[in-house]
C-alpha positions as CSV (number, residue, x, y, z in Angstrom):
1,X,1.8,28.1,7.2
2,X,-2.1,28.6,7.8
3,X,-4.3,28.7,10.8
4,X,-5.0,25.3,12.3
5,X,-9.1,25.3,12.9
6,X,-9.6,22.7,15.4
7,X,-6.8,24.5,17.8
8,X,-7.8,27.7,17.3
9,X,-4.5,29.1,16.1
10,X,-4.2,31.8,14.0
11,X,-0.7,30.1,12.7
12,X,0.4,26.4,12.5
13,X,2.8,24.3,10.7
14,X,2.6,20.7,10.8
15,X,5.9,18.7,10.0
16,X,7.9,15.7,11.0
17,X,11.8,14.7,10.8
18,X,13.2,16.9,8.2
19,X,15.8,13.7,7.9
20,X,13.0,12.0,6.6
21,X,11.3,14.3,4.3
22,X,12.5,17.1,2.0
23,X,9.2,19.1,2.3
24,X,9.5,19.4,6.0
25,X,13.5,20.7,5.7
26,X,12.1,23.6,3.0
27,X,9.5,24.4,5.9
28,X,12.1,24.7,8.4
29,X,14.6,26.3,6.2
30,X,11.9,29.3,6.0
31,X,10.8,28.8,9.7
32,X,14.6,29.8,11.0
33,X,15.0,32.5,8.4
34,X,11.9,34.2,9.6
35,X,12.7,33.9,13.0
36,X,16.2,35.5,12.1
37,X,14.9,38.2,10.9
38,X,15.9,37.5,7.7
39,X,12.7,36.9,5.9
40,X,12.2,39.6,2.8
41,X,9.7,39.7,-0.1
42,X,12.8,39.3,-2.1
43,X,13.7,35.7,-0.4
44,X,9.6,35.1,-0.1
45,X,9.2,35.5,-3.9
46,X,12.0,33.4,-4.7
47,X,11.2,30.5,-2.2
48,X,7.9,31.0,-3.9
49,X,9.2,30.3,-6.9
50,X,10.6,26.7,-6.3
51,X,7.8,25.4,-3.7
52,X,5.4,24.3,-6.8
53,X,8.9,22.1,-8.0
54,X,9.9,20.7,-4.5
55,X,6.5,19.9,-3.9
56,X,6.0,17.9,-7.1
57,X,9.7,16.7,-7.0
58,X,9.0,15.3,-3.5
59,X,6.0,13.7,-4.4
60,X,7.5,11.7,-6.8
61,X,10.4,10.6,-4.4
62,X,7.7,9.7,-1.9
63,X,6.4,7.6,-4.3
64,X,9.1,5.7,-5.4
65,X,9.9,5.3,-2.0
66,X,6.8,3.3,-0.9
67,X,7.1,1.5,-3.9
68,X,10.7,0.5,-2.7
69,X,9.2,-0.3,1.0
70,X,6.2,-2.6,-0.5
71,X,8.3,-4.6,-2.4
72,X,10.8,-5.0,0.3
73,X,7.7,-6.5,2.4
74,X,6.4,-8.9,-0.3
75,X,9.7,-9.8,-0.5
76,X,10.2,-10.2,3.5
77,X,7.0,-11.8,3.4
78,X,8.0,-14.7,0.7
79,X,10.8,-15.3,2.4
80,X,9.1,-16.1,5.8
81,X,6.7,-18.5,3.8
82,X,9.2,-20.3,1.7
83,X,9.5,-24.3,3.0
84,X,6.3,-23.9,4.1
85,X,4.7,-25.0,0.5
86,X,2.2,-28.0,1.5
87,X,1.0,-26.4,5.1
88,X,-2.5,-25.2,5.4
89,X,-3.6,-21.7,6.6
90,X,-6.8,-19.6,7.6
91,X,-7.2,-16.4,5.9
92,X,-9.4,-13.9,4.4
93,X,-10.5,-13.0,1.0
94,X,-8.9,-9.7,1.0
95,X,-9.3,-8.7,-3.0
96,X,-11.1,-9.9,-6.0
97,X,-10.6,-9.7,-9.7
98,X,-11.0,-11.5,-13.1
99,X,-8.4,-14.3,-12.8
100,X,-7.3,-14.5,-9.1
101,X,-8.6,-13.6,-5.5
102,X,-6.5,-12.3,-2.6
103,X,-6.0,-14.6,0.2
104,X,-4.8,-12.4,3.9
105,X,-3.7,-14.4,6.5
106,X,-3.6,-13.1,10.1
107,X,0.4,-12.7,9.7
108,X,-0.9,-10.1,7.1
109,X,0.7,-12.0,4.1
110,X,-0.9,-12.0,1.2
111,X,-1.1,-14.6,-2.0
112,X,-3.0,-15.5,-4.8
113,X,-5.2,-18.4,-5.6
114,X,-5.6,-18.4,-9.2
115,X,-9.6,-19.1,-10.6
116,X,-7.8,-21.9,-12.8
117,X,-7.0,-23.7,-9.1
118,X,-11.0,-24.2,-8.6
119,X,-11.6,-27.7,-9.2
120,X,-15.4,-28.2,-8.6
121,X,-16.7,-25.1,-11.2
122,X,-15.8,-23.2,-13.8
123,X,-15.9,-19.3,-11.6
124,X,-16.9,-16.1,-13.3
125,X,-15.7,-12.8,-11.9
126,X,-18.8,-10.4,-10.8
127,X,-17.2,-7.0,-10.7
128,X,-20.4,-5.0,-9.3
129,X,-20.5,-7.7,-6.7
130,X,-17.0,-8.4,-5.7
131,X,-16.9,-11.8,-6.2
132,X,-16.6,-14.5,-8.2
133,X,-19.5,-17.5,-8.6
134,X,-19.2,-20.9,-10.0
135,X,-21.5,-21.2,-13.2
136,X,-22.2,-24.8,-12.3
137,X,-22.8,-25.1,-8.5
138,X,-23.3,-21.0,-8.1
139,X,-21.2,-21.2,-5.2
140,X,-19.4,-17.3,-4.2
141,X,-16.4,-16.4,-3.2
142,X,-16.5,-12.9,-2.3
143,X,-14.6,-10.1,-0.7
144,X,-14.1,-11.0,3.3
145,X,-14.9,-14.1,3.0
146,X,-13.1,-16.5,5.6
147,X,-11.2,-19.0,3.9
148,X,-8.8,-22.1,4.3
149,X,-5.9,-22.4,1.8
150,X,-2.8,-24.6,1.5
151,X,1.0,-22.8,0.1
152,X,1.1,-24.1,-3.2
153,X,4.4,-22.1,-4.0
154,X,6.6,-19.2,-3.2
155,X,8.6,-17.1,-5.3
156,X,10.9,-14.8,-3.1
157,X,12.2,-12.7,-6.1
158,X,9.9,-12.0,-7.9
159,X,8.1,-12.2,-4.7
160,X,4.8,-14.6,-5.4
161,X,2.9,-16.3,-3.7
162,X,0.1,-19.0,-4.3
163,X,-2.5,-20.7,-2.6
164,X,-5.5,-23.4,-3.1
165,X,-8.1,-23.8,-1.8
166,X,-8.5,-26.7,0.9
């Protein structure tokens, strides 16, 4: 534990649920010692000794985790759009890169509309810019751009999904 500046306290431990998170329970697990009295530079050095491991082994578990809880979502997310191939949205351009841009809709799903969809140009990806530009007509599509696009298809596992432009 350190001091917390912006309260003023010379001592301050932040944690949440130790159900949820390993580093929290080692906090806690050396909180109640200390306050049984128990705490010794024997115990200290030894806790010492395994914080650099639980810290990097529960790093890794977080990650894996949120990886776990993202695909879970694209998948959720698939699912809710599947039979509604054909239907026409309003979104945002929410990412850009050499083959495909990122389409958000306001119910936060997200798809793809590949650069091989674009009927009226050939588009070239401008990475300084954020944006791809037709060779022929120079027309952009850049990052937040508003946007309407029809479902072109859905994959719920592996969760896809596409879009063209209207």
């Amino acid at each position: 534990c350190a001091g917390h500046f912006g309260l003023s306290f010379p001592y301050y431990c932040h944690f949440t649920s130790p159900i949820r998170r390993y580093p929290d329970l080692a906090i806690h697990r050396i909180i109640k010692t200390d306050l049984a009295g128990k705490l010794t530079q024997k115990s200290t050095e030894a806790m010492e000794a395994r914080v650099s491991e639980i810290a990097r082994q529960s790093s890794i578990r977080e990650r894996v985790a949120m990886e776990a809880e993202r695909a879970a979502d694209d998948m959720k997310k698939a699912e809710f759009m599947y039979g509604k191939e054909g239907q026409e949205f309003d979104g945002v351009v929410s990412g850009v890169s050499r083959n495909v841009f990122f389409v958000q809709l306001d119910s936060t799903v997200e798809g793809v509309v590949p650069l091989s969809s674009l009927q009226d140009d050939y588009y070239v990806y401008n990475e300084k810019m954020y944006c791809v530009v037709g060779e022929r007509t120079r027309r952009k599509i850049s990052l937040g751009d508003n946007i309407r696009v029809r479902l072109v298809s859905v994959s719920v596992y592996p969760p896809r999904i596409e879009f063209e432009p209207v």
